[in-house]
C-alpha positions as CSV (number, residue, x, y, z in Angstrom):
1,X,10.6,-48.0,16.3
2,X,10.7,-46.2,12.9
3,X,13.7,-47.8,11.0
4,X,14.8,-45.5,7.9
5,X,15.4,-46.9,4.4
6,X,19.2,-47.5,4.4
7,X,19.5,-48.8,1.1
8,X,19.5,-45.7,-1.6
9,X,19.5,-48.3,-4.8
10,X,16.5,-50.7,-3.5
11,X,13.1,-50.3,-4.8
12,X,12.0,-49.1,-1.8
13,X,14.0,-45.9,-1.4
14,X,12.8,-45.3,-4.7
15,X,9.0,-45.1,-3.6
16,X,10.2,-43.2,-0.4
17,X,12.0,-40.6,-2.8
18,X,9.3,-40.4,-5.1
19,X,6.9,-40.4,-2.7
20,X,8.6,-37.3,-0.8
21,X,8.4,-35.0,-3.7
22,X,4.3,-35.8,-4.2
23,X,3.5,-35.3,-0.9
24,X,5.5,-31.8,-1.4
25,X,3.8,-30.9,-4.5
26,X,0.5,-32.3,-3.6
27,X,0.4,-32.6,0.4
28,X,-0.2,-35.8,1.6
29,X,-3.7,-35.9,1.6
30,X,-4.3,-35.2,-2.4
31,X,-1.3,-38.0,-3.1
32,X,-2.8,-41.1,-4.0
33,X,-1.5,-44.7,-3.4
34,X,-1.9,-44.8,-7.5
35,X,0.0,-41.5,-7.8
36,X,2.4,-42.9,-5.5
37,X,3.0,-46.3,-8.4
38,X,2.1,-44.6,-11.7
39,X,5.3,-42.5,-10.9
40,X,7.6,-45.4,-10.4
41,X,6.0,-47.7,-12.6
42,X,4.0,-50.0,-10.2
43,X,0.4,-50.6,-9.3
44,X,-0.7,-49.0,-6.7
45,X,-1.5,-52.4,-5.1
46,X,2.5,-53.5,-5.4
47,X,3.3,-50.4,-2.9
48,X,1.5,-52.4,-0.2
49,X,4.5,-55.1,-0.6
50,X,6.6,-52.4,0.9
51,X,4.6,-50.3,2.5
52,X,1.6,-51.0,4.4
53,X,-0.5,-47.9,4.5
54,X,0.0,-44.6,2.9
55,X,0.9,-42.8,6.4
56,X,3.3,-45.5,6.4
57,X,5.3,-44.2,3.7
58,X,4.7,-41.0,5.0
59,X,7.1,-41.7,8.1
60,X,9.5,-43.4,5.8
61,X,9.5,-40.0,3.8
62,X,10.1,-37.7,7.1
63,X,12.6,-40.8,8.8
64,X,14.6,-40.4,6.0
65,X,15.2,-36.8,5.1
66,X,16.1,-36.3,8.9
67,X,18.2,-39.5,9.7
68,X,20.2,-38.6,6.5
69,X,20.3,-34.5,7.6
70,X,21.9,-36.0,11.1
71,X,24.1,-38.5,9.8
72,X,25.8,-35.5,7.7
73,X,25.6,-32.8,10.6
74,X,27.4,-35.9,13.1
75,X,30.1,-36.2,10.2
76,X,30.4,-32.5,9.6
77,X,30.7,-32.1,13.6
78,X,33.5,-34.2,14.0
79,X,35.4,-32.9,11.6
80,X,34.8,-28.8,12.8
81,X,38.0,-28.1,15.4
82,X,36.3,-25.0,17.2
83,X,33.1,-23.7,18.3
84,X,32.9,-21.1,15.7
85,X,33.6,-23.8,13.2
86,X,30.9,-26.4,14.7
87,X,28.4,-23.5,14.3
88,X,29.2,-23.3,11.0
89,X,28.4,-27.1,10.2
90,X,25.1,-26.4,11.9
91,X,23.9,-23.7,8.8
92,X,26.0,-25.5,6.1
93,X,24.3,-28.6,6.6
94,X,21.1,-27.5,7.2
95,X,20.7,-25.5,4.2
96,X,22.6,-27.8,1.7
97,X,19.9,-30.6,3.0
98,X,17.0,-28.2,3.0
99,X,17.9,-26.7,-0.4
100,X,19.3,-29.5,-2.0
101,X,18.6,-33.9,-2.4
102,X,16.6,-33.9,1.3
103,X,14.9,-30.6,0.2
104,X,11.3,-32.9,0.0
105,X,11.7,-34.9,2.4
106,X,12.8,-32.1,4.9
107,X,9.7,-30.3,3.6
108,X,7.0,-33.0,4.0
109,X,8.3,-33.2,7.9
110,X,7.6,-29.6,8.1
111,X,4.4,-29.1,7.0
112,X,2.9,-32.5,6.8
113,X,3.5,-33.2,10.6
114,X,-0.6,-33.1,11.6
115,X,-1.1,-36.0,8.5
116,X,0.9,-38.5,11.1
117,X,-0.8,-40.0,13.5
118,X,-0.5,-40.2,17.5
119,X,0.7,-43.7,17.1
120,X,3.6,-42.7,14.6
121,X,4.8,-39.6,16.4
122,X,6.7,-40.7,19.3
123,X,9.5,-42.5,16.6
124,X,9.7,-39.4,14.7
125,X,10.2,-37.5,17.6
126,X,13.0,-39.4,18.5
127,X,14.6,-38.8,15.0
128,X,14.0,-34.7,15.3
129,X,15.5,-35.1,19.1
130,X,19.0,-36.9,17.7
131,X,19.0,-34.3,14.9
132,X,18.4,-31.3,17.5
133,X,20.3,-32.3,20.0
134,X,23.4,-32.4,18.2
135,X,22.5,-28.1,17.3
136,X,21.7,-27.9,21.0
137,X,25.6,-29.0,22.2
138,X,27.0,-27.3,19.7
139,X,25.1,-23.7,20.4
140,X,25.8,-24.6,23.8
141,X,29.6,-24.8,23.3
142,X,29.4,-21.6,21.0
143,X,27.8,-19.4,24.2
144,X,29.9,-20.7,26.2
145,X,33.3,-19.6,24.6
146,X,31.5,-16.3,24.1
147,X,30.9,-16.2,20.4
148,X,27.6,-15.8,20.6
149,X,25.4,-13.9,23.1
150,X,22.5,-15.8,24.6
151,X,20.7,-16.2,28.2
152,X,18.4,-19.4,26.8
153,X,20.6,-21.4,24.1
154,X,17.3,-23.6,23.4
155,X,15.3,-20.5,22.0
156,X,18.6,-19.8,20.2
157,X,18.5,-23.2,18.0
158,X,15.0,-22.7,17.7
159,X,14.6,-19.1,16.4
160,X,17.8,-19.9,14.3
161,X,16.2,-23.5,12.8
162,X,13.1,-21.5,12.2
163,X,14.8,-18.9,10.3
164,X,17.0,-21.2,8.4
165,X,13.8,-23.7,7.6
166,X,12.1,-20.6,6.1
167,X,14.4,-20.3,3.6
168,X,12.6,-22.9,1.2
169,X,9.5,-20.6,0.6
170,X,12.0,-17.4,-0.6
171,X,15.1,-18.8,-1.5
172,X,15.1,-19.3,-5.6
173,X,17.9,-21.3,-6.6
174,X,18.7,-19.2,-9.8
175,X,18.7,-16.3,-7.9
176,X,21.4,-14.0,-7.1
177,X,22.8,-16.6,-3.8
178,X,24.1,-19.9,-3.9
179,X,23.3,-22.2,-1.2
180,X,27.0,-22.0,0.0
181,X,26.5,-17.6,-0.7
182,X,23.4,-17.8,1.1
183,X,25.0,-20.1,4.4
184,X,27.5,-17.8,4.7
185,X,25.7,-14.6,4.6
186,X,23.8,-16.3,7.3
187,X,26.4,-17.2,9.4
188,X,28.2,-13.8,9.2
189,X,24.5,-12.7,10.9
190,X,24.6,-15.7,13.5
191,X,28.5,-15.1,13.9
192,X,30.0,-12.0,13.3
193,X,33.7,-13.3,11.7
194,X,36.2,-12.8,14.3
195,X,38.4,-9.2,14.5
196,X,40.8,-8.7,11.8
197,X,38.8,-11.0,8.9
């Protein structure tokens, strides 16, 4: 069972956070234990107190960025009073955590997901289930009030996901859209605004 790091001011969290944005940068398999230290000020032997293999702090990395994306997405769920407004948590959340402080971690779980091992995957897996399952109910509940059109609602999250995750190769954050200009151009696409808006 893949526990995330929970506390954001322990050394730990630190390595996780610094870790996440080497692995980015530099892919997991260019990152060193030492490049992993030098950056927060540790031998690279002293990592191994926390951590006890590299690919170990690789599935803190990815069990971080998505337990933190679904703890917002549950909090911005329960606050959204309609279908139309649940939908709108889904893109808001996403892309703030995509584009913004889970931006590396959210990345590494993307395209570092053949580094992890068979062994690690299944706990993982779990944590991307939680996170997706929460878009699946709330797409669900969309089609079904007829605010959006579709015959398979799990193709739905996963061609919107897909589209949303592709963001971080274009989307320039001095560029013309802000993350919350850029969620709500999306959403507009996703979900026309209703008659008389």
């Amino acid at each position: 069972m893949i526990l995330p790091v929970q506390d954001d001011n322990s050394r730990k969290s630190e390595l996780v956070r610094v870790a996440a944005g080497l692995f980015r940068d530099r892919g997991f398999e260019r990152t060193t234990v030492r490049d992993i230290g030098n950056a927060v000020g540790l031998q690279s032997g002293s990592l191994f107190y926390h951590f006890r293999t590299k690919e170990e702090i690789l599935v803190a990395v990815m069990a971080l960025g998505i337990t933190s994306t679904t703890e917002q997405l549950r909090a911005a769920l329960a606050a959204a009073a309609s279908p139309r407004e649940k939908v709108a948590a889904l893109v808001n959340v996403h892309l703030h955590s995509l584009l913004g402080e889970n931006q590396a971690a959210l990345e590494v779980m993307l395209y570092e997901w053949r580094s992890v091992s068979p062994e690690q995957k299944p706990g993982l897996i779990v944590l991307r289930d939680r996170y997706e399952d929460l878009w699946q109910s709330a797409l669900e509940e969309a089609v079904a009030a007829g605010l959006i059109r579709a015959e398979d609602p799990r193709l739905l999250r996963r061609m919107v996901l897909g589209s949303l995750q592709w963001s971080v190769q274009w989307y320039k954050r001095d560029g013309d859209l802000s993350v919350e200009q850029l969620a709500q151009q999306m959403l507009d696409i996703l979900l026309p605004p209703p008659d008389g808006q």
